[in-house]
N, C-alpha and C positions, 0 to 999 in steps of 0.2 A: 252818760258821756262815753263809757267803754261800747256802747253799740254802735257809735257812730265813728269812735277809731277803729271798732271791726269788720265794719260794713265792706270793705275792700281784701278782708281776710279770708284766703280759703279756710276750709272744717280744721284742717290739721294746725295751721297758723294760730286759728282762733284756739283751739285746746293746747297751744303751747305758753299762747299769750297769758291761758286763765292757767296754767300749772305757775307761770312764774308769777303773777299775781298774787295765788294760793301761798307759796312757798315763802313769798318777802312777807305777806301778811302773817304767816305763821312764824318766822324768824323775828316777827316784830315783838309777836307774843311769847314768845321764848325769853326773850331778851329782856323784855318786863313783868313777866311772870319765872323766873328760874325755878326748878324745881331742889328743894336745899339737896346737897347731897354729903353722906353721912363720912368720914373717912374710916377707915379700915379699922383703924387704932379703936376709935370711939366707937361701934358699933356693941349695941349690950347684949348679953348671954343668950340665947335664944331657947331653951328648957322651958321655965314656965309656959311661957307665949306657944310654942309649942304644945304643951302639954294643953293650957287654955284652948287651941283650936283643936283640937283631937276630939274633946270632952265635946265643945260644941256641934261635927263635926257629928255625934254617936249622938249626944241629944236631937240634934237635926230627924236624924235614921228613926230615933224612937219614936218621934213627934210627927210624922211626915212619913206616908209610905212611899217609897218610893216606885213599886209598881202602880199603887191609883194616880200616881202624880203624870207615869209616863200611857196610862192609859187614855187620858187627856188630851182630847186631840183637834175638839172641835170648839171654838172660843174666839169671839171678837175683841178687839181693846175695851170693849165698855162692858163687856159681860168677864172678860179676867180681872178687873178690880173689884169685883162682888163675887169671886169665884169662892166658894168656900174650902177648899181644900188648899186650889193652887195659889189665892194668894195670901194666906199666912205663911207659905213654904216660901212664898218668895219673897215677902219680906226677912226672913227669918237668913234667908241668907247672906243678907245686907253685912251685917257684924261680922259674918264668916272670913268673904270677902276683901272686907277692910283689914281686917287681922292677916290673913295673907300676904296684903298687900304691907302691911306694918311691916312683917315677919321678914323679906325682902329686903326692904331697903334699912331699914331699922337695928337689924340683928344680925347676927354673926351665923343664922342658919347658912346649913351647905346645901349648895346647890341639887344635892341629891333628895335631900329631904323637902325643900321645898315642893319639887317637881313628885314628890309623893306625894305631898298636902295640897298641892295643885291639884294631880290628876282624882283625888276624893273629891275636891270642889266640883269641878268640873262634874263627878257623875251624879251630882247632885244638883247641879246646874241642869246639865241636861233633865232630869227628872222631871225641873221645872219648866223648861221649856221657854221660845220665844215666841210671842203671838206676830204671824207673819202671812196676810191674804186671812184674816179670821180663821186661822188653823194654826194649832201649837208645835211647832220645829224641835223637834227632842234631840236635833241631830249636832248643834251649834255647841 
């Protein structure tokens, strides 16, 4: 049905018509999916949780090299789910990850320490790489 009220639309019309398409469709889902959000008051101590993703974080490093990981360069989506190195490192980041994201919204972490436990993610992330043209992206 939208191709046939496009059919008269010049390229720029038609990519204004699908943003605002995109955007009510996304506002729809906002609106019935809300993300809770925590208030200032209630947000709990951030130290353990902290301390917990540090630890994993150093286990990661011990378990997972991260020079063989970023030596990795040549790999399809069907052959990185049988990778033996790179994909236990990647799932292994899975918990990292979430915990971060806990850590955030969750905790009363400061914004400076996140953005350190961020930026460890991240070189760990990188390490692993995204499979992108059957070649690992170390760069992302």
């Amino acid at each position: 049905m939208n191709e046939k009220m496009n059919m008269g639309l010049s390229p720029e019309e038609k990519k204004k018509q699908q943003e605002r398409e995109d955007a009510e469709l996304l506002a729809d889902y906002l609106a019935r999916h809300p993300e809770p959000v925590i208030s200032q008051e209630n947000l709990r101590e951030s130290k353990l949780e902290i301390a917990q993703l540090e630890r994993m974080i150093a286990a990661f490093e011990s378990s997972h090299s991260l020079a063989e990981l970023n030596l990795i360069t040549d790999l399809t989506p069907a052959e990185a789910s049988r990778h033996p190195k790179r994909e236990p490192a990647r799932l292994a980041l899975i918990p990292i990850v979430a915990l971060l994201n806990t850590l955030k919204r969750e905790t009363n972490i400061s914004t400076e320490k996140h953005e350190e436990l961020k930026a460890k993610y991240k070189q760990l992330s990188r390490a692993v790489g995204m499979i992108n043209n059957n070649k690992v992206d170390h760069n992302r």
